[in-house]
VMD Tcl script that draws the C-alpha trace (Angstrom):
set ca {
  {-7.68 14.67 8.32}
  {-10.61 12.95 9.62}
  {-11.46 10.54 12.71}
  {-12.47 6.83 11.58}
  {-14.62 4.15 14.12}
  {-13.18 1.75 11.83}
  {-9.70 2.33 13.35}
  {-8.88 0.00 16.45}
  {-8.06 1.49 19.74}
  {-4.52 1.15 20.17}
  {-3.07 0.33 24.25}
  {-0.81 3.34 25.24}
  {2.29 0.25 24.79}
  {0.83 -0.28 21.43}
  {0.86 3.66 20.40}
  {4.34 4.04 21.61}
  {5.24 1.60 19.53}
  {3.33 2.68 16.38}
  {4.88 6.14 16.80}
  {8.71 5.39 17.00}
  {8.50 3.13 14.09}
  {6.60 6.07 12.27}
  {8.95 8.72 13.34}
  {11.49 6.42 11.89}
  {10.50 4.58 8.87}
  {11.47 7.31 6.55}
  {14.90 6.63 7.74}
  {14.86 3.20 7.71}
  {14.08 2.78 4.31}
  {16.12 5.52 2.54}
  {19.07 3.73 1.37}
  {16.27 1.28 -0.57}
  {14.00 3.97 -1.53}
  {17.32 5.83 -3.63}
  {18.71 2.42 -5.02}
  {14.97 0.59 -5.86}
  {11.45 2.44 -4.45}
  {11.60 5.62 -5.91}
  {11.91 4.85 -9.53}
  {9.41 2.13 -9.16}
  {7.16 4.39 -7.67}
  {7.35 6.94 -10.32}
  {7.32 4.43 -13.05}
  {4.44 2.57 -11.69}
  {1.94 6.04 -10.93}
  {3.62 7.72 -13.83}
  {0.12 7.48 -15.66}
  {-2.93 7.56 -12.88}
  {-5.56 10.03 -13.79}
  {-8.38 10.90 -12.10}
  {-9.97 9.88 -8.73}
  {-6.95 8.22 -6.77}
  {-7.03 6.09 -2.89}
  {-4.33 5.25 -1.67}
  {-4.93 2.78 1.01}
  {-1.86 2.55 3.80}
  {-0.34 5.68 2.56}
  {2.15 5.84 5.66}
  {4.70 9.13 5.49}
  {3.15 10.20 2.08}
  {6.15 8.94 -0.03}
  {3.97 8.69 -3.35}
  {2.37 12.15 -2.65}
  {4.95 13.86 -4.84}
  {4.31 11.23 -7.92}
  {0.64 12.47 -8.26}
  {1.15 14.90 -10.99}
  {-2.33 14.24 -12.97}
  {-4.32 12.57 -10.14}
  {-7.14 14.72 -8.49}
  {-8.81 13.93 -5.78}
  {-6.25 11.86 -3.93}
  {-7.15 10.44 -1.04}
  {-4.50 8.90 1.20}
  {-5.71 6.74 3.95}
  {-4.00 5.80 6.27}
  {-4.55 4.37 10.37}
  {-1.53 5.40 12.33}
  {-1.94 9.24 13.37}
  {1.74 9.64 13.57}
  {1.75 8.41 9.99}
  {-1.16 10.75 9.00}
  {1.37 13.48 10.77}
  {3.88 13.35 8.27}
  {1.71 12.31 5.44}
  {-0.32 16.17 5.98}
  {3.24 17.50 6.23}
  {3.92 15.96 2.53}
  {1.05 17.24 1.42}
  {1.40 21.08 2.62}
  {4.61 20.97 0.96}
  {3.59 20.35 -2.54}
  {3.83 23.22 -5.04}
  {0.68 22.37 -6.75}
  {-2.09 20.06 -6.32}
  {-2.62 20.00 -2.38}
  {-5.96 21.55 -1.99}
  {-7.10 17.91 -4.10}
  {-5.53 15.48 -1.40}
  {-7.06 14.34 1.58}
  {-5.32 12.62 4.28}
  {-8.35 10.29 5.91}
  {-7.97 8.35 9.07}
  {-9.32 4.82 7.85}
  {-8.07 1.13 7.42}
  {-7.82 -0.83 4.18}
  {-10.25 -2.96 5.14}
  {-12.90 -0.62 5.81}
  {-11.98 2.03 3.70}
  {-14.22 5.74 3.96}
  {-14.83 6.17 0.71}
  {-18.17 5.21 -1.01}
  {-18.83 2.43 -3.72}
  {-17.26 2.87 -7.37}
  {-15.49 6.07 -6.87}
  {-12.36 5.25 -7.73}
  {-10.11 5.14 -10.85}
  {-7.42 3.78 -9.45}
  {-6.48 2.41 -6.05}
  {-3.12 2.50 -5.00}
  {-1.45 0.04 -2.17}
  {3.10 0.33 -1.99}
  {4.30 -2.10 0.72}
  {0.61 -1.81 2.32}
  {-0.74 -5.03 1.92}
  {1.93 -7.01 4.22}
  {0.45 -5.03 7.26}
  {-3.39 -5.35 7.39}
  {-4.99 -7.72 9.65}
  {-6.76 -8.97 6.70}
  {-5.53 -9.60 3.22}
  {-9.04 -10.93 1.61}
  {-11.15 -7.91 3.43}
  {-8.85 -5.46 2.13}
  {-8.74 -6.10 -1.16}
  {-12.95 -6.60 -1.08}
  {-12.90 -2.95 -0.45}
  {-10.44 -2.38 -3.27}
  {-12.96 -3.86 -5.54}
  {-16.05 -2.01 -3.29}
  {-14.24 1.38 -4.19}
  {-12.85 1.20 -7.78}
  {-15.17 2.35 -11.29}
  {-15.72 -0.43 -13.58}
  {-12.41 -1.11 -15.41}
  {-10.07 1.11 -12.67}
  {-7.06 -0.27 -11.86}
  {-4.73 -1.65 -8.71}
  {-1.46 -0.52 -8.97}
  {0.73 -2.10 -5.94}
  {4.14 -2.42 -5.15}
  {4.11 -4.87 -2.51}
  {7.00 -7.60 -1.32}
  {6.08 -11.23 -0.44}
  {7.24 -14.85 0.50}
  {10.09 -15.93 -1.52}
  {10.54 -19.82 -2.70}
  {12.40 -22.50 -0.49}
  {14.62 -21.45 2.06}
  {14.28 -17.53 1.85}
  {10.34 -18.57 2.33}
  {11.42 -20.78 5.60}
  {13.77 -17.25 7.09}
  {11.06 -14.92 5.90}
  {8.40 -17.20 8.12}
  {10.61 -17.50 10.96}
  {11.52 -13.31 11.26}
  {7.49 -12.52 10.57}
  {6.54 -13.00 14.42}
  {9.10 -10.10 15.39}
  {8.10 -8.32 12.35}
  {4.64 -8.33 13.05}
  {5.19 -7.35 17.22}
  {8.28 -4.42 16.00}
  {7.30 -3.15 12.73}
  {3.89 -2.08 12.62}
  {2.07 -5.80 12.03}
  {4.53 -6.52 8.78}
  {4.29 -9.90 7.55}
  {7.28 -10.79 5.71}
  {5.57 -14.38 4.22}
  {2.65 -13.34 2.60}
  {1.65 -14.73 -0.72}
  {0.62 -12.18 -2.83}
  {-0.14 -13.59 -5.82}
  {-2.44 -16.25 -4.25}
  {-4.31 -13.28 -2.71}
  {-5.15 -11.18 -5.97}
  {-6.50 -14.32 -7.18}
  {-8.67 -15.30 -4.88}
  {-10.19 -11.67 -4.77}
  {-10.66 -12.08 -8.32}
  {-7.51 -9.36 -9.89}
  {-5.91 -10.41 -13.06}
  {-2.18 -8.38 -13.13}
  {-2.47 -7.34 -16.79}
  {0.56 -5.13 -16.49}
  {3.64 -6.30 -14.23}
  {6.49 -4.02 -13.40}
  {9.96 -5.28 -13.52}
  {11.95 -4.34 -10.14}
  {15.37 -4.85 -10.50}
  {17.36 -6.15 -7.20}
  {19.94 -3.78 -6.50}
  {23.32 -5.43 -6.37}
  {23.54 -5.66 -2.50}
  {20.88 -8.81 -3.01}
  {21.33 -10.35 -6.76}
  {22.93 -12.97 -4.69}
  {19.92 -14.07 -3.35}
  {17.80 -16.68 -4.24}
  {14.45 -14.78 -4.16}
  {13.96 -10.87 -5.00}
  {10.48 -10.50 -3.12}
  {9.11 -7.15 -4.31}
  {6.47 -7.18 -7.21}
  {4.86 -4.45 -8.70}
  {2.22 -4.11 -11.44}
  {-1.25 -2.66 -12.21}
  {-4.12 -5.28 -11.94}
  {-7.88 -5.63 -12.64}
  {-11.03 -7.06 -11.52}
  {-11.98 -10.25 -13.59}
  {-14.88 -10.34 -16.14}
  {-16.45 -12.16 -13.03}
  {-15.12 -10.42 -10.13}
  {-16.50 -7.05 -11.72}
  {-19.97 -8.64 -11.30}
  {-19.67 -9.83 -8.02}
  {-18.02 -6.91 -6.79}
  {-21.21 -4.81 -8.70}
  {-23.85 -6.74 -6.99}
}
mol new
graphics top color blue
foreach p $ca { graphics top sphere $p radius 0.5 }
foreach p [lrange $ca 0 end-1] q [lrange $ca 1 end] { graphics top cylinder $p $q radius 0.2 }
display resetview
């Protein structure tokens, strides 16, 4: 684990915060990572080869779906995340000596130009202070013809849109800057990513009722003119 400039300084309030929703996010999520993550996660990094960043890589929860990837490096900005993250990563039976857990944000990411294969970003991309800068250094960091592989949620159609905007201000003060209203899809197209290979998430039954299923997953690609841009 290494030390990052690029990381804000965080008021003592602030790093309370950021801690007790990192000492508990595992457990928040677990009934949706059985029913939905977990499968999409292995489905979606079933194939990644080579040089792997993660950016937002949180507890570690896709550190055991790594099986061909080496070097991984998994950065993260909250230390108490990075905690549990290195704790994932000691535990592995193979493969650890190849990860990294880096102190870094996605949109300034410690890791030099074209290095990557593929970069990986699971419910990530709701939480940085900038969507546009983030996935700039997604570009910045990935080998000519690597791939984006995200599972990400975003802002649903009509009214779910309207709830989703009205929750995001205690989303973004309680859980770790999460923006429940973000459009995704208009984001990887203005960086220039064409999703070439979408992954279908299935609601579990608990929400089939609803009128908008917001998580989307996939694995995505610079543009014929986005590569240049990004190469320049």
């Amino acid at each position: 684990m290494t030390d990052d400039p690029a990381v804000p300084t965080r008021s003592p309030r602030e790093q309370a915060r950021a801690r007790r929703f990192a000492e508990g996010y595992d457990r928040m999520l677990a009934g949706l990572e059985r029913r939905v993550l977990a499968d999409v996660r292995r489905r979606l990094l079933a194939d990644v080869r080579g040089h792997v960043v993660e950016i937002g890589a949180g507890t570690g929860a896709n550190v055991e779906h790594y099986a061909a990837a080496t070097p991984v490096d998994l950065v993260e900005p909250l230390p108490a995340m990075r905690e549990q993250a290195l704790r994932r990563v000691a535990g592995r039976a193979a493969g650890a000596a190849s990860m990294r857990v880096l102190a870094g944000r996605a949109e300034a990411l410690p890791v030099p130009d074209g290095v990557a294969d593929a970069v990986v970003s699971t419910l990530v991309l709701c939480s940085v202070d900038d969507v546009g800068a983030a996935l700039a250094e997604v570009a910045r960091v990935l080998r000519p013809g690597g791939a984006f592989l995200f599972l990400e949620h975003e802002r649903g159609r009509g009214a779910r849109g309207w709830v989703q905007s009205a929750l995001t201000p205690l989303s973004v003060r309680y859980a770790a800057n999460c923006h429940l209203d973000r459009d995704l899809g208009a984001g990887l197209d203005r960086a220039g990513f064409e999703i070439v290979d979408p992954l279908v998430v299935d609601a579990p039954l608990a929400v089939r009722l609803l009128p908008d299923w917001p998580l989307r997953a996939g694995r995505a690609r610079l543009a014929a003119t986005a590569c240049g841009a990004a190469s320049a």
